[in-house]
N, C-alpha and C positions, 0 to 999 in steps of 0.2 A: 760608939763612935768608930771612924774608922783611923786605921793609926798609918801616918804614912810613914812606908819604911820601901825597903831595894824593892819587891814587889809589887808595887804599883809603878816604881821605875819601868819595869821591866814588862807590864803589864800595858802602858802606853807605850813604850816601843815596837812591842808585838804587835799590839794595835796600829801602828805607824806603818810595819813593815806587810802585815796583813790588808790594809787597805791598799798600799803603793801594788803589791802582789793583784791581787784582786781589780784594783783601777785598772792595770794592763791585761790583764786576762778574761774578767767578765764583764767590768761595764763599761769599758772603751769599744769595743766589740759588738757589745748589747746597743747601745748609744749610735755608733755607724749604721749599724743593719736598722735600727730604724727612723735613723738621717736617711739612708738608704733608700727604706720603702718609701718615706714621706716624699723624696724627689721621683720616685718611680710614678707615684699616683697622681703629685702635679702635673706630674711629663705627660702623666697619658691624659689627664686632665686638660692639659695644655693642646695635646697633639688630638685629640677628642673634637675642642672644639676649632682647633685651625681645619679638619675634616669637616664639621658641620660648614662653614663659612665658603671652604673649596666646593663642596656639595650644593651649595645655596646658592653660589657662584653659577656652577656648570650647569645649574636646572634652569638661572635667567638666563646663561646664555643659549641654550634649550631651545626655551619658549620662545628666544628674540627669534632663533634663526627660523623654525616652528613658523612663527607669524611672520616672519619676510619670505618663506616658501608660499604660506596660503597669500601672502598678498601679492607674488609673482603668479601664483596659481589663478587668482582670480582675475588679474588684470591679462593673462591670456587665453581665459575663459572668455570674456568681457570684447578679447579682439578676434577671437572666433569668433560670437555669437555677432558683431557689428560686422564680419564679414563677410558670414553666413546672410545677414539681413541685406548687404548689399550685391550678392551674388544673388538671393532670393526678389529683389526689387527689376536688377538685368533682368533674369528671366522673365518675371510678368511683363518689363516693358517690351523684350523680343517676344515674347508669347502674344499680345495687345497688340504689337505692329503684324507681325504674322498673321493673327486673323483680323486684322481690318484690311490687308490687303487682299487677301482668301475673300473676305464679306466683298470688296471692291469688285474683285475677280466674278464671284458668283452673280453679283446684279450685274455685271457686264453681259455675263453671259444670260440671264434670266430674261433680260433686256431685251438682248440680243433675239434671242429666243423668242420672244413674245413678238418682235418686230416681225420678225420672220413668220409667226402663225396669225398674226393679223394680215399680212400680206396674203397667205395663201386662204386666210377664211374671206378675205376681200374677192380673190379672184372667185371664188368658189361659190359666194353668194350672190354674186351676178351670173353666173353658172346654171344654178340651183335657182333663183328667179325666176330665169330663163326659160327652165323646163317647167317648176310650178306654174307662169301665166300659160307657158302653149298647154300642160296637159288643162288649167283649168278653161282657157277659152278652146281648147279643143282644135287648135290648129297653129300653127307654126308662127312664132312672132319675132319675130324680126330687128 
């Protein structure tokens, strides 16, 4: 059995003043540093995902502005090409009036033309007549 006497006194005091020593030296110490890490890791944990969320943020804002470029991009594509088609429509309509007038022009003068060689095949073939009956009756016809 154990017999208690001044050393076990003396024995839990030691004990008393060995823990109170040791609480302030190693495991108040030990205990902070990893209170310490623990907030370290949520921190970055924390700060980890407020970056994914900022990151996630800046890529829709990205894309929004992304797709309001191509849909300015296309809606000035869209007014070229409708201006392109109505600068292209002018032309054939002055190209269509240019040559109907040119086409106008050329049977004016085609017209013209043909008036002018029917008149001189008119006088020519009373001319030519002329000469055909006197050479075929052989004398001057009048």
């Amino acid at each position: 059995m154990i017999s208690l006497d001044y050393s076990v006194f003396y024995q839990i005091v030691l004990f008393l003043v060995l823990w109170v020593v040791l609480a302030r030296v190693l495991f108040r110490p030990y205990l902070n540093l990893l209170e310490e890490r623990e907030r370290k890791t949520t921190g970055a944990q924390h700060d980890s995902t407020d970056l994914e969320r900022e990151g996630a943020r800046l890529r829709a804002q990205y894309e929004e502005k992304i797709a309001q470029a191509q849909a300015v991009g296309y809606a000035a594509k869209e007014a070229i090409v409708q201006e392109g088609g109505q600068q292209r429509e002018k032309i054939i309509t002055q190209a269509r009036d240019e040559s109907t007038r040119m086409l106008e022009t050329v049977r004016q003068e085609v017209e013209s033309q043909f008036q002018k060689e029917r008149q001189l095949i008119a006088t020519e073939v009373g001319t030519l007549a002329h000469e055909m009956a006197s050479k075929i009756l052989g004398r001057d016809v009048a």
